[in-house]
C-alpha positions as CSV (number, residue, x, y, z in Angstrom):
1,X,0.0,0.0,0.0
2,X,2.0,3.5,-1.3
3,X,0.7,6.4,0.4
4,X,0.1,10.0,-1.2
5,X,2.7,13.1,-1.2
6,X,3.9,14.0,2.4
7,X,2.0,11.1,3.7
8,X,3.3,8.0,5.8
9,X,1.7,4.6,6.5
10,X,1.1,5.3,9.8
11,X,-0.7,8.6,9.5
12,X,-2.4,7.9,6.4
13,X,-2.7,4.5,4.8
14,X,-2.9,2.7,8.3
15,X,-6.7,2.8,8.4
16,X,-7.2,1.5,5.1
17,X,-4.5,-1.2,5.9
18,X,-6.4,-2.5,9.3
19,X,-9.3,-2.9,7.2
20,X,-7.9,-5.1,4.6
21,X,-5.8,-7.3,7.0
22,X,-8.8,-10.2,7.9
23,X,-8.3,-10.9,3.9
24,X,-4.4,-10.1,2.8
25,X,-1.2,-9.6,4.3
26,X,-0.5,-6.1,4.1
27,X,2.7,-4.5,3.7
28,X,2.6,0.0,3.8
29,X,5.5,1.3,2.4
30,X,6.7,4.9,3.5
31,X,8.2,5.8,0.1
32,X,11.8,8.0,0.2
33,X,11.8,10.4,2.5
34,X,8.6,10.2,4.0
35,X,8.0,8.7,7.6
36,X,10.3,6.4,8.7
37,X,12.0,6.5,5.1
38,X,14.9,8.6,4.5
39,X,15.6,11.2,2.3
40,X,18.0,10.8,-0.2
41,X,21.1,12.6,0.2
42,X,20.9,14.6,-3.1
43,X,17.0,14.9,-2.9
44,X,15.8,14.4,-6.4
45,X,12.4,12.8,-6.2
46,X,11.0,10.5,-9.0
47,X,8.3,7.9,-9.9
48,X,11.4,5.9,-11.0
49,X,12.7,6.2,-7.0
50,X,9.1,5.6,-5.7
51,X,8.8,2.6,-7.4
52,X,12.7,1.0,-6.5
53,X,11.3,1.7,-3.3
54,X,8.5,-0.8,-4.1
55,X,10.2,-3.5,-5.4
56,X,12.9,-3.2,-2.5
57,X,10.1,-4.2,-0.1
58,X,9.2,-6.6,-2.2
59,X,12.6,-8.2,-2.4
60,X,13.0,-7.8,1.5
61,X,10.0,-9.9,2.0
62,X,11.4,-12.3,-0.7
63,X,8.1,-11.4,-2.5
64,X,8.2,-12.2,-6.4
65,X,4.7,-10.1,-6.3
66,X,2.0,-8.2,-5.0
67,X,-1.0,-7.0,-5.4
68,X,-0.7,-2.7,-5.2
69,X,-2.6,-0.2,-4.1
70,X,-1.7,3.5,-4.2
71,X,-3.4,6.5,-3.0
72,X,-2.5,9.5,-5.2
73,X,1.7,10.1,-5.5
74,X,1.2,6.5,-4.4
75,X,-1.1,5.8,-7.6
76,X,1.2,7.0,-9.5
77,X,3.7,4.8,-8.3
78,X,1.7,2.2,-8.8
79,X,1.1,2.8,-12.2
80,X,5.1,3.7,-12.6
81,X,5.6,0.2,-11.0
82,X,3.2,-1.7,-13.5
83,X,5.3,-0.7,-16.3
84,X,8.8,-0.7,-15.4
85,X,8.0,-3.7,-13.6
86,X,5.0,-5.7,-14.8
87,X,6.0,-9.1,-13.2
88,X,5.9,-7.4,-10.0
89,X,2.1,-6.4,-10.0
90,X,-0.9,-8.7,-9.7
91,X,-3.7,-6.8,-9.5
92,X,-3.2,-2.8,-9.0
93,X,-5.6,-0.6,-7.7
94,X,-5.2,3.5,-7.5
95,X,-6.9,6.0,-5.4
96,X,-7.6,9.8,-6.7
97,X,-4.8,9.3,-8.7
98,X,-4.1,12.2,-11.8
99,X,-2.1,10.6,-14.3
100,X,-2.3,14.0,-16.9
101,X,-1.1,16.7,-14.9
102,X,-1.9,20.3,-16.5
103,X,0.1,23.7,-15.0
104,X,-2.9,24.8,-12.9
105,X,-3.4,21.1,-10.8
106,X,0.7,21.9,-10.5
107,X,-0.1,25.2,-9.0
108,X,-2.6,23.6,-6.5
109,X,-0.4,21.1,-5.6
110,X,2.3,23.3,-4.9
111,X,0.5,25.7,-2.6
112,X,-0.2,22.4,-0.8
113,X,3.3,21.7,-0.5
114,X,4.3,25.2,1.1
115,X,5.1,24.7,4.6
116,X,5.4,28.5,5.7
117,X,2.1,29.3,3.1
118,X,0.8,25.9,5.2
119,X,1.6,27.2,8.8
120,X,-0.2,30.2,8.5
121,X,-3.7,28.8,7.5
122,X,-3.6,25.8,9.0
123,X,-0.5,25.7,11.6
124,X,-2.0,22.3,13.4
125,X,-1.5,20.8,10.1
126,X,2.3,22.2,9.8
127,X,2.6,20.8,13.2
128,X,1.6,17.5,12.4
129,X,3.9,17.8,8.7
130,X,6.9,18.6,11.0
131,X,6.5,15.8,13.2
132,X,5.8,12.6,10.9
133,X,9.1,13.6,8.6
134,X,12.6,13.7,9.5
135,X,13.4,16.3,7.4
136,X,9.7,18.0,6.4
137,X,11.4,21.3,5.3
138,X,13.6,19.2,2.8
139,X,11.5,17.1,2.2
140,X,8.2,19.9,1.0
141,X,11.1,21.2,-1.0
142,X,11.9,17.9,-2.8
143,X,8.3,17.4,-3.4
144,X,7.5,20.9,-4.7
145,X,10.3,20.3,-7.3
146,X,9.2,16.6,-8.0
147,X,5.7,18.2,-9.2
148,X,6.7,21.2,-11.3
149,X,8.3,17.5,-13.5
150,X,4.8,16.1,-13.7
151,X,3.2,17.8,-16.7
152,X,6.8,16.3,-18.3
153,X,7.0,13.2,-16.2
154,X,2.4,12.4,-17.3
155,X,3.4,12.8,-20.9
156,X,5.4,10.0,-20.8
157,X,3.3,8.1,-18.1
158,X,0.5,8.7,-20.8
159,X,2.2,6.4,-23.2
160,X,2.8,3.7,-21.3
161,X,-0.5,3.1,-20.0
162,X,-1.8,1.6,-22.5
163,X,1.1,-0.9,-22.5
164,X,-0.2,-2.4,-18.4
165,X,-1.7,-5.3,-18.3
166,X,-2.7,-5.2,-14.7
167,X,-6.1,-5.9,-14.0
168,X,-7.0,-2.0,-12.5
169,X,-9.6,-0.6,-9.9
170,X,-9.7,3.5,-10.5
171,X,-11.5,4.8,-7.6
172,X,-12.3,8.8,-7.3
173,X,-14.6,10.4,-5.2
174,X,-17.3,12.3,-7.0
175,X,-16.4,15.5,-6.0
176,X,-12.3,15.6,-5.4
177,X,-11.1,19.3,-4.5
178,X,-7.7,18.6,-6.5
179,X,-8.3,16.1,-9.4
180,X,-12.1,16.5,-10.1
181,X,-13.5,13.7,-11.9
182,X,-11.6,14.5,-15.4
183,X,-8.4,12.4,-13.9
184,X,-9.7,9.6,-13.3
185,X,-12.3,9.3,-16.7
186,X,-9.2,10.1,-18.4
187,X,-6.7,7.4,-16.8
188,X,-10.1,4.9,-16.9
189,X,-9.7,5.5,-21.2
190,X,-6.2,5.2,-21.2
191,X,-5.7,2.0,-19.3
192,X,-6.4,-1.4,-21.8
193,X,-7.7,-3.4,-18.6
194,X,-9.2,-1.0,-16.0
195,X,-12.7,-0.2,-14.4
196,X,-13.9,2.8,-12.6
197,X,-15.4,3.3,-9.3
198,X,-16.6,6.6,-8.3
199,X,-17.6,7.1,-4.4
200,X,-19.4,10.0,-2.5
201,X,-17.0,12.6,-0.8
202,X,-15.3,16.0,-1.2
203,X,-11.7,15.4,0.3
204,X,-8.7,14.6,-0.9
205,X,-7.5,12.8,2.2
206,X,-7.2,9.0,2.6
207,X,-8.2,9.0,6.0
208,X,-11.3,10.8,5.9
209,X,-12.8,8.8,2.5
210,X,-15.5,6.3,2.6
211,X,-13.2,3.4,3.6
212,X,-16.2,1.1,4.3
213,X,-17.3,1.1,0.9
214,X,-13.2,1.5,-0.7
215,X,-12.1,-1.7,1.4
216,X,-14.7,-4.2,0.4
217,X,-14.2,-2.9,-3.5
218,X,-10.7,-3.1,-3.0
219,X,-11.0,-7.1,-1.1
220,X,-13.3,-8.2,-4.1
221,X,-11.0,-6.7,-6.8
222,X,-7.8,-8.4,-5.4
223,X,-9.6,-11.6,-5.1
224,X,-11.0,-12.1,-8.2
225,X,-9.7,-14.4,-10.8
């Protein structure tokens, strides 16, 4: 399970995890630089790092293969990881994931990203930034660099997606303040082998979605054959 951008397992994929362990064993990987992950020296995020990150859990485990789920950055991932490494991925599932990132969702997400801008509308949330990462200030920079690549970085996403087999949940909520519902109609066309959900809510936050209707979409999806 790959969380989203300045997220952790423990802070934001944990209660999703809890209600998928009475069917799988699940494994939530903090990716580079995030939680108990740490930053690379020379800090130059990239879906090519989030997904090494992936298969190195994998091959500590001494896992051949999985089936993924990724919230967001972490649906990215997920999708990065299902092409650069499709005999790693059984089934994949992504989460409010934007796979054709456009210069304004860039600006968004970098306003979202600004510690200082963060602390002074919502300093309980800068708080609680500064005290899941070893090195938030870094770590909000790395990130805000990582997305002014995306527009770049979807192009070539876009033309790989056709090429993943993975059998694909898409879930969005019907009324995402970031993504809308344009990203995930448009990654639903793109991907050969995919199907879309789309649930009630108005957050992008893992935590507070409807996780009792995500989980049981998610258990059925990974079990199927």
């Amino acid at each position: 399970v790959l969380h989203g951008a300045a997220g952790t397992t423990l802070h934001e994929t944990a209660p999703l995890i809890r209600r998928l362990e009475p069917s799988f064993h699940v494994l939530g990987v903090d990716l580079s630089g995030h939680g108990a992950s740490a930053l690379p020296d020379a800090p130059r995020l990239s879906l090519d790092l989030f997904a090494e990150d992936a298969v190195a859990v994998l091959e500590a485990y001494n896992l051949s293969s999985a089936h993924v789920v990724g919230f967001s950055l972490g649906g990215g991932t997920a999708l990065h990881l299902a092409h650069s490494h499709p005999a790693r991925v059984d089934r994949l599932a992504v989460l409010q994931t934007n796979a054709d990132w456009t210069e304004a969702q860039v600006r968004r997400m970098h306003r979202r990203l600004d510690l200082k801008a963060l602390h002074d509308r919502a300093p309980a949330r800068a708080q609680d930034l500064r005290a899941r990462h070893d090195q938030p200030e870094r770590l909000l920079q790395a990130l805000q660099t990582f997305v002014e690549a995306l527009p770049e970085a979807s192009a070539r996403l876009g033309k790989a997606l056709s090429n993943i087999s993975a059998s694909t949940l898409i879930a969005a909520l019907d009324q995402d303040p970031l993504f809308g519902l344009d990203a995930p109609q448009s990654l639903h066309r793109a991907l050969p082998n995919a199907r879309l959900t789309v649930l009630p809510g108005d957050t992008h936050s893992l935590p507070r979605a409807p996780l009792s209707l995500l989980a049981p979409l998610l258990t059925q999806h990974f079990l199927e054959h």
